[in-house]
C-alpha angles and dihedrals in degrees: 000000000000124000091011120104127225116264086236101057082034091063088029094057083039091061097029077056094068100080091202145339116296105257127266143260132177115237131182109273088245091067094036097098116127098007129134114246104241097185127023128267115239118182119245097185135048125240128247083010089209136012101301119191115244094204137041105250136083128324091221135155114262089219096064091038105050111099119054105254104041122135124220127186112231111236100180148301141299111198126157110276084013113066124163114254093204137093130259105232133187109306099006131110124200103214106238137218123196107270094017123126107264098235121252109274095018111107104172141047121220103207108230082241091068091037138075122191128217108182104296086345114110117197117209102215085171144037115247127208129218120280084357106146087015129132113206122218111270095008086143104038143318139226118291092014116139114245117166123018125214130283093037119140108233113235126173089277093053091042085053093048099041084043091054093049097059109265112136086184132017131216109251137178116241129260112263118244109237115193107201118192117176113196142199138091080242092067130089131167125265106274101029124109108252124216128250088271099031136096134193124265121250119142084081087054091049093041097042083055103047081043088054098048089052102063110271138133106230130227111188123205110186119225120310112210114233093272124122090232109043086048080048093056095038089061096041084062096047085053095042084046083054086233114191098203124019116201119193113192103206148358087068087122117081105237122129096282094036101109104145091094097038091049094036083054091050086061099050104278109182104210122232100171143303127224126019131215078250135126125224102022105033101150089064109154117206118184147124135260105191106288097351123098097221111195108185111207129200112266095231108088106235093051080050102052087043099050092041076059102049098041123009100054091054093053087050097055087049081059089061102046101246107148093211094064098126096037120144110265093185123108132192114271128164113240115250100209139024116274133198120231117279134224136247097297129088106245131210103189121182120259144180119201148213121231123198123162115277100359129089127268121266117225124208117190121218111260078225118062106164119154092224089055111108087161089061092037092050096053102051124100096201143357116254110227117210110185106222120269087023108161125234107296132199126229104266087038107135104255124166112228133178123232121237090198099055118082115247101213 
């Protein structure tokens, strides 16, 4: 279509925009969670740190268990934190515990299931094998490996093992500062009591929380009136607030009460581009201001919460380093119903599915797909994508869709 770019270049021109990562601070382990590594982890312990049983039983020598029958003295114990200094001779067993130093001289463990106690007589009802039941040094890593890269995002399985290697804080970057202005004289606060011809805001809501999830830090705005000086001021708090990414909900397109572009151009804007082959959000606006990535979203919510999807959270995750900021969240789904064949724009159609083991999911899209319509939104379980220019397809045709209730990052 002419004049619309393609969703792809769209997302491409957004990342190739942030010019580098945000810059990095260190921050305690416990408060860690969610952070981009901004520097690799590299182990400074090894683990286990000694030969560690795997089971509960006895630290033994194969060569004096193995044969059924055999009868070994008890010398002590081996328990975590409280492991026995001496050595495992001929004929003797250390009784075990899970996580606890197999003792010097002992090769072997002789699982309490294979085993009966009489007093400090020790019965071998199995044979054991050499190094079964035993943990190696260093069988999970070793000091100085590499263990997580950077740009990583730190889960509860990272923090354990970042935790486990030795690392009280973390070099992070550094949340990125979103500055979120939603404009328009329709607009009032939750909470507020609109007027006849008003409505309450909620783009900001919905953006401020995918911002959040990815990663950034919010500055929220308010609504600015569709006024020049109070979207001047507006901007002129987003720069003095050293906002990374400034993202404007309304007022992109270029009607008689759209300002945000023309405003945004009287203070430098540097133009990426304007439209996208996208519905909904075609009029999406992309550009610098100094310093400042600007991404201009639709005004009607569902175009807002799509595009803040499709395009913010990925800038924001170029913010943060991760490398794989502008990877394909679409997965394979079979359609539920027939559809006809779509236009030049790239569609994302709600959808709820149908989930069955072992199949793919079937996605049916919403008879009603307009762009102003949360209920439908809120409802659906993923959004539908129909390439442009897609023909005519069948239910059961293969489609991709992307799932609203799965998290992006």
């Amino acid at each position: 279509m002419s004049g619309l770019i393609p969703v792809a270049e769209a997302l491409s021109r957004i990342l190739a925009s942030v010019a580098e990562p945000v810059s990095a601070e260190t921050v305690p382990l416990a408060r860690a969670a969610g952070r981009v590594l901004a520097a690799p982890v590299v182990s400074t312990r090894t683990q286990p740190p000694f030969r560690a049983s795997a089971m509960d039983g006895y630290a033994v020598r194969a060569a004096d268990a193995g044969q059924v029958g055999a009868t070994l003295r008890l010398v002590g114990t081996s328990a975590a934190g409280h492991g026995f200094t001496g050595r495992v001779g001929p004929g003797e067993a250390v009784r075990i515990f899970t996580g606890a130093p197999v003792p010097e001289g002992a090769d072997a463990i002789l699982i309490q299931e294979d085993a009966r106690a009489e007093g400090e007589s020790i019965h071998v009802g199995e044979a054991v094998e050499t190094n079964r039941f035993i943990r190696r040094e260093g069988l999970d890593f070793e000091t100085g490996a590499t263990l997580l890269t950077e740009g990583l995002t730190l889960d509860a399985r990272r923090l354990a093992l970042t935790a486990a290697a030795g690392h009280p804080d973390l070099v992070v970057r550094r949340r990125p500062r979103v500055a979120i202005l939603a404009t328009g004289d329709e607009l009032v606060a939750p909470g507020a009591a609109p007027a006849w011809d008003q409505i309450v805001a909620s783009n900001s809501l919905a953006l401020a929380a995918l911002a959040e999830e990815a990663g950034a830090e919010i500055i929220d705005l308010g609504i600015a009136a569709d006024d020049q000086a109070a979207l001047e001021a507006a901007f002129r708090r987003a720069r003095e607030a050293k906002a990374d990414l400034l993202v404007t909900l309304g007022g992109a397109s270029v009607g008689d009460h759209d300002l945000v572009q023309a405003a945004l151009a009287r203070e430098g804007l540097e133009l990426g581009f304007w439209r996208v082959a996208l519905r909904p959000g075609k009029p999406l606006m992309h550009g610098r201001l100094g310093p400042m990535l600007v991404i201009g979203l639709p005004g009607n919510p569902v175009s807002s919460i799509v595009c803040g999807l499709l395009f913010v959270v990925p800038a924001i995750r170029a913010l943060l380093g991760d490398p794989q900021a502008g990877a394909d969240a679409s997965e394979p789904a079979l359609l539920g119903r027939d559809l006809a064949a779509n236009d030049g724009r790239q569609d994302y159609m709600r959808a709820s599915l149908t989930l069955a083991p072992g199949e793919l999911p079937v996605a049916d899209p919403e008879n009603r797909q307009d762009s102003s319509m949360l209920a439908v939104l809120g409802r659906s379980e993923a959004l539908l994508i129909r390439e442009p220019h897609a023909p005519a397809a069948k239910a059961g045709d293969p489609c991709r869709i992307i799932r609203l209730d799965r998290r992006l990052v």
